[in-house]
C-alpha positions in Angstrom: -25.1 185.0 -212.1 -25.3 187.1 -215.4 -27.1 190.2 -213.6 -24.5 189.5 -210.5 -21.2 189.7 -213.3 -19.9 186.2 -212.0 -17.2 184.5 -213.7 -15.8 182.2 -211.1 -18.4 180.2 -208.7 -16.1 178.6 -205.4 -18.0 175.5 -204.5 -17.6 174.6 -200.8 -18.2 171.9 -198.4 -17.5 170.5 -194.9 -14.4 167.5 -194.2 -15.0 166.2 -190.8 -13.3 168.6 -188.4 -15.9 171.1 -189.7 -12.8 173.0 -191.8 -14.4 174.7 -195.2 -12.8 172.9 -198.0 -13.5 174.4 -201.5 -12.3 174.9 -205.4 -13.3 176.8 -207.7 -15.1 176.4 -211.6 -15.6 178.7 -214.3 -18.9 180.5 -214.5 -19.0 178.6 -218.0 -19.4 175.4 -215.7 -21.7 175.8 -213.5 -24.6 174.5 -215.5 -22.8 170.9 -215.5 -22.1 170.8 -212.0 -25.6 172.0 -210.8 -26.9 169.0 -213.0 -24.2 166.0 -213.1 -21.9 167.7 -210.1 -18.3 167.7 -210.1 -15.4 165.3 -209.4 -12.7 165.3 -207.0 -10.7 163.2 -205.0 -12.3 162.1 -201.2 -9.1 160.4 -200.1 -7.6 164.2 -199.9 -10.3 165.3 -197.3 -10.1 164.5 -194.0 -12.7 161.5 -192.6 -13.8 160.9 -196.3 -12.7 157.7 -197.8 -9.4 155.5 -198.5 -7.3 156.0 -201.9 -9.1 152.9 -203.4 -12.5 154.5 -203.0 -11.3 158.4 -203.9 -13.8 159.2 -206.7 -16.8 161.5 -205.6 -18.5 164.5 -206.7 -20.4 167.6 -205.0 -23.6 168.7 -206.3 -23.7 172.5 -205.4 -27.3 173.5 -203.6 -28.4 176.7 -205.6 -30.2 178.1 -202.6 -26.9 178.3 -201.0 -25.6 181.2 -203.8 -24.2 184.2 -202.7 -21.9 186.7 -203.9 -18.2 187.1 -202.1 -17.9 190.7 -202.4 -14.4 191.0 -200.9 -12.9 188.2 -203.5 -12.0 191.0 -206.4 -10.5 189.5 -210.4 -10.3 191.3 -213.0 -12.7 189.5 -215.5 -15.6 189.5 -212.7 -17.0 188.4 -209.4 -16.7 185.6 -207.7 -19.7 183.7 -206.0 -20.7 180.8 -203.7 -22.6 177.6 -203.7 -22.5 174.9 -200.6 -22.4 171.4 -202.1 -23.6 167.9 -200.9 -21.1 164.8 -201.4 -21.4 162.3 -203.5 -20.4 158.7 -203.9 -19.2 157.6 -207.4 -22.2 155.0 -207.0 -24.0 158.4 -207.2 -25.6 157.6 -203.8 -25.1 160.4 -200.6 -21.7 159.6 -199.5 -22.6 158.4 -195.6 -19.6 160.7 -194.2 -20.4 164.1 -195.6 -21.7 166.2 -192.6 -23.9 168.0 -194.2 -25.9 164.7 -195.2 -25.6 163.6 -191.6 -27.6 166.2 -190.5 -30.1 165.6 -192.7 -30.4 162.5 -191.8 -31.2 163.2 -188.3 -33.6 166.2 -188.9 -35.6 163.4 -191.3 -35.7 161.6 -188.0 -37.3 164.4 -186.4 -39.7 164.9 -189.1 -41.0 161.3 -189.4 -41.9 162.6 -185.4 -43.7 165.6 -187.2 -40.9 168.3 -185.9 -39.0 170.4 -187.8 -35.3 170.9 -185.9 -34.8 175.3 -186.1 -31.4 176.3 -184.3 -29.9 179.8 -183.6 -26.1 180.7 -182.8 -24.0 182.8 -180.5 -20.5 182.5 -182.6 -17.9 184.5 -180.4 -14.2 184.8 -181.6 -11.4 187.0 -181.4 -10.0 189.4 -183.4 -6.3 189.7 -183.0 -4.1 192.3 -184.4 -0.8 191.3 -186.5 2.9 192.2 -186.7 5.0 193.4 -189.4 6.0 189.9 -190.1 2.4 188.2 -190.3 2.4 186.4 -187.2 -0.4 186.9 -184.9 -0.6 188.8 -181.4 -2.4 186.9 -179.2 -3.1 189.3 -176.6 -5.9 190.3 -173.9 -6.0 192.6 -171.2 -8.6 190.4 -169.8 -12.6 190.4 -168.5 -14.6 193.4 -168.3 -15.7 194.6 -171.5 -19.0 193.5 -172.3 -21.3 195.8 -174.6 -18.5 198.1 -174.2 -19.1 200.8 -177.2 -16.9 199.6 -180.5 -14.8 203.0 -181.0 -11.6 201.1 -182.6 -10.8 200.2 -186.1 -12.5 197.3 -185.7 -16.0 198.9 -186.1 -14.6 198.8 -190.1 -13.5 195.1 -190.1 -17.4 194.5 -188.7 -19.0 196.7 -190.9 -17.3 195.3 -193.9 -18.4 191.5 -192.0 -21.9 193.0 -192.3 -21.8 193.7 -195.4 -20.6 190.6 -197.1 -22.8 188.4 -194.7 -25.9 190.5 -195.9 -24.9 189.6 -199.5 -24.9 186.0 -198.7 -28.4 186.1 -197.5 -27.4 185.9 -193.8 -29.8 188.2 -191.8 -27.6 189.7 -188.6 -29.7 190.7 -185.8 -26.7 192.1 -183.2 -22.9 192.4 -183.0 -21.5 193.2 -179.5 -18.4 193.0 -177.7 -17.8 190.1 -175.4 -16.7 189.4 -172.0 -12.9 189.8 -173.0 -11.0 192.6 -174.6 -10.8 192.1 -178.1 -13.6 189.3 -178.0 -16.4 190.0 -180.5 -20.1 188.1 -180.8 -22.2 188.6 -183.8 -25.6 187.0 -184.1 -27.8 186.1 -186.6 -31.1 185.0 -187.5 -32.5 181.4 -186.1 -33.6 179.1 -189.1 -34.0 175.0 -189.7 -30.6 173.0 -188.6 -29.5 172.8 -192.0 -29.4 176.1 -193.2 -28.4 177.6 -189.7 -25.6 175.1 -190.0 -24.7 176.3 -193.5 -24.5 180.0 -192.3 -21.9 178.8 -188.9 -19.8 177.7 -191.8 -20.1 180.4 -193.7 -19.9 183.1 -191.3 -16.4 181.8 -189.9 -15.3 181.6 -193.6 -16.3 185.4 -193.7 -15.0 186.6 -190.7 -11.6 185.2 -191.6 -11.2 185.9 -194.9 -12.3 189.9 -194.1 -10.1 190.4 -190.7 -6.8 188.7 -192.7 -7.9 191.7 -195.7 -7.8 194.3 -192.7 -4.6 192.7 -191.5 -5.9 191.0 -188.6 -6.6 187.6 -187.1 -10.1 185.7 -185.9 -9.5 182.9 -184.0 -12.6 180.9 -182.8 -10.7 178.8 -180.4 -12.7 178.1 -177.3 -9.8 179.3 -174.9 -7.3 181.1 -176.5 -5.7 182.6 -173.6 -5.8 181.4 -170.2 -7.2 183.2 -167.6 -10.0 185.0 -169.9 -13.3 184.3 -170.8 -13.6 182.3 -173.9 -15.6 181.3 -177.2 -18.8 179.3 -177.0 -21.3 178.6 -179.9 -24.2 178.8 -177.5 -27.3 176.6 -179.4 -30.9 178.1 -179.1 -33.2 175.2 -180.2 -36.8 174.5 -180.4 -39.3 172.1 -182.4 -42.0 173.1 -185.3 -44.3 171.1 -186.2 -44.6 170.0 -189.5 -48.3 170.5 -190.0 -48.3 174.3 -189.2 -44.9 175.5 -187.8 -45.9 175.9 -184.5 -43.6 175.9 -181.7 -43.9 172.5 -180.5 -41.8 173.8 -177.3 -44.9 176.3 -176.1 -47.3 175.6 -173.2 -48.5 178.6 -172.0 -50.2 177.2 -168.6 -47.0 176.0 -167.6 -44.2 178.2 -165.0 -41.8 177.7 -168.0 -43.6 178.2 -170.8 -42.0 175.1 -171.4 -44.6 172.0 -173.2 -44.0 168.7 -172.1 -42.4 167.6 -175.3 -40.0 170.4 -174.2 -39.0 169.2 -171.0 -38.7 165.3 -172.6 -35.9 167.2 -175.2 -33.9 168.6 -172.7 -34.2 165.8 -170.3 -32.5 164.0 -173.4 -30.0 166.6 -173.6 -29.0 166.5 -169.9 -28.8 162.5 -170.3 -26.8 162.3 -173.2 -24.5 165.6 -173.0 -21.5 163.3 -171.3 -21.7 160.9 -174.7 -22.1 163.7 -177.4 -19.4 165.6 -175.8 -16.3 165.3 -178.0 -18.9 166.5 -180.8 -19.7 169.3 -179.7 -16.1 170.7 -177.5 -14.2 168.3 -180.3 -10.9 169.6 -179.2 -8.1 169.9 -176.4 -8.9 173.2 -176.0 -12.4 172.9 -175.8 -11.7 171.6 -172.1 -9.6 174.3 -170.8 -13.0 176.9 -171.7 -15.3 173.9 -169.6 -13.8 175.3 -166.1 -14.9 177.0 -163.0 -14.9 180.3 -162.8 -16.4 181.5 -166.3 -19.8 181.6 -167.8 -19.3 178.2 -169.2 -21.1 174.9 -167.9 -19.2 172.9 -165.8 -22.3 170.9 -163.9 -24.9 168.9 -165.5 -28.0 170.9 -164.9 -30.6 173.8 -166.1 -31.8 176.8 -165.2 -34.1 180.0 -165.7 -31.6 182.1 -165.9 -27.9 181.2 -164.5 -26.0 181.3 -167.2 -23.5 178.9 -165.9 -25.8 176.4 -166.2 -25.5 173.4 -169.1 -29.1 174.2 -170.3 -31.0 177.2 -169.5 -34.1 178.7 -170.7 -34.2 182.2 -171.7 -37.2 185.0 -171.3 -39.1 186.0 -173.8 -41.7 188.5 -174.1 -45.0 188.1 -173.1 -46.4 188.5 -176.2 -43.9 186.5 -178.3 -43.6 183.8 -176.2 -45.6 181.4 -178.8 -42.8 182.2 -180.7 -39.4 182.7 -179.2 -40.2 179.9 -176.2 -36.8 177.7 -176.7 -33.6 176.2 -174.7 -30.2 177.2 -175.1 -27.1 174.4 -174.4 -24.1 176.6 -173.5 -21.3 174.2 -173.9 -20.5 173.9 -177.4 -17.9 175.7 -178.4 -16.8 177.3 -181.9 -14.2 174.5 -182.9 -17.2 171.9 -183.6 -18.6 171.1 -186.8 -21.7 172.5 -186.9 -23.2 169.8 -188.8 -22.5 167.4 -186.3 -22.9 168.7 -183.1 -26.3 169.7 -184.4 -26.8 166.1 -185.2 -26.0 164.9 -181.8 -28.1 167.5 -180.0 -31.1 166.8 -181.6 -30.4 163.1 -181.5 -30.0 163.4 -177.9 -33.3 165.4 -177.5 -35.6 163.0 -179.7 -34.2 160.7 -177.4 -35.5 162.1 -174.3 -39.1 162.7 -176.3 -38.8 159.1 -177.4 -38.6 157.4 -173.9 -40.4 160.2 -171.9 -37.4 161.2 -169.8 -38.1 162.7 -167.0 
């Protein structure tokens, strides 16, 4: 923090709904809270506790530091650190998200797996009036990969930038299926720290399209008739011994091991329970519809990318590697750290009883 010039550190974490809550400390602080933590009231955040149990404290995760480079004061910068919750017993408070899905990837470990996950995000970006209020406006399908020639190639760039100073490694940016629909990807990592850069990359994208005056909605289906915004979840097993990918059989069709087929047997099971995790909202429903790229029908495929599950190509050479299963229907408005949770739930399931 002393070579980075910090004098403020914002300390965030995750209510329920998957909404970044945050304050902020002095840099002077920081030492305190990264050994004792620091208080605040639960019975303000949503799903946390009653007024009679309010006292709990974050303790921030140092490898979660980053620098916000667009947040400017005059006595320095202003950093980042992603914080687990606390009970005033000083035990992991139960409800915190985050701590939920560690809970579930110790699961998986005790199995010998380590849970990796990688994101499609897609949002909009929406331009504003005079007055603030947003313009929620698309001249429809038809622009995918369509070359970024608009002042929007400036909002991106700028979103680059700060997620690169955060330690998130982008690997593409596109344009979607919809005008003014955007997709930018990132690198694949454990659950936990993929989870920790869904938050953070909506918290970026926000915060820099309201600096260029414009809006980013994640909604799934923000206007009818449109395609609109998944989270699509690429997923695969390590093992714990080595980091292999647990997923891999090369003598089969699929490249797909039989530990493999049992997680996504678990997935196509259980999708109907986890549901209203992972689509969490009214909206979420009105993307699930015929019509659009978005599963309706509980299936797999190869391919179809209609389909609930599907399993994408990989290179020949890198199919040791990349061999994995993508769920298409969760959508943006979910809390990462959940729906994560119920996925991989779902698929130790399937590896637990051998479904078919």
């Amino acid at each position: 923090m002393k070579e980075d010039r910090v004098s403020q550190v914002m300390l965030q974490f995750s209510d329920l709904h998957g909404l970044s809550k945050s304050f902020t400390i002095p840099v002077s602080k920081v030492k305190d809270a990264l050994q004792s933590g620091v208080w605040f009231d639960g019975s303000s955040i949503v799903g946390f506790t009653r007024i009679a149990e309010s006292d709990m404290y974050l303790k921030p995760d140092a490898a979660t530091y980053g620098v916000l480079p667009w947040v400017v004061n005059g006595q320095g910068k202003t950093a980042r650190m992603i914080c687990d919750v606390y009970t005033s017993l000083g035990e992991p408070f139960s409800g915190d998200p985050r701590f939920v899905l560690k809970q579930a990837m110790e699961k998986a470990r005790a199995l010998g797996y380590i849970y990796k996950t990688g994101v499609e995000l897609e949002f909009f970006l929406f331009d504003m009036d005079d007055d603030g209020r947003i313009i929620p406006e698309s001249r429809g399908n038809g622009y995918y990969f369509n070359a970024d020639i608009s002042p929007v190639v400036e909002v991106k760039n700028a979103i680059f930038n700060a997620l690169g100073m955060l330690g998130i490694d982008v690997e593409m940016s596109h344009s979607e299926v919809a005008e003014n629909q955007h997709e930018i990807d990132f690198k694949y990592a454990d659950a936990i720290t993929t989870a920790d850069n869904a938050m953070t990359f909506k918290f970026v994208v926000k915060s820099i399209a309201e600096q260029y005056g414009m809006h980013a909605s994640f909604m799934p289906k923000p206007i009818a008739g449109v395609n609109g915004s998944g989270m699509h979840t690429h997923q695969s097993l390590a093992s714990v011994k080595n980091d292999a990918n647990a997923f891999y059989d090369a003598s089969d069709p699929y490249n797909l091991s039989p530990i493999a087929k049992h997680f996504i047997a678990g997935l196509l099971k259980h999708s109907r329970e986890i549901a209203a995790i992972f689509a969490p909202t009214v909206n979420s429903y009105k993307r699930l519809t015929p019509g659009y790229e978005a599963p309706v029908y509980v299936c797999w495929a190869e391919r179809n990318r209609s389909a609930l599950v599907r399993i994408p190509r990989t290179f020949k050479d890198k199919s040791h590697l990349a061999t994995r299963c993508e769920l298409r229907c969760p959508d943006p408005s979910s809390n990462p750290y959940l729906a994560f949770s119920a996925i991989l739930t779902a698929g130790l399931a399937g590896i637990k009883w051998k479904y078919p």
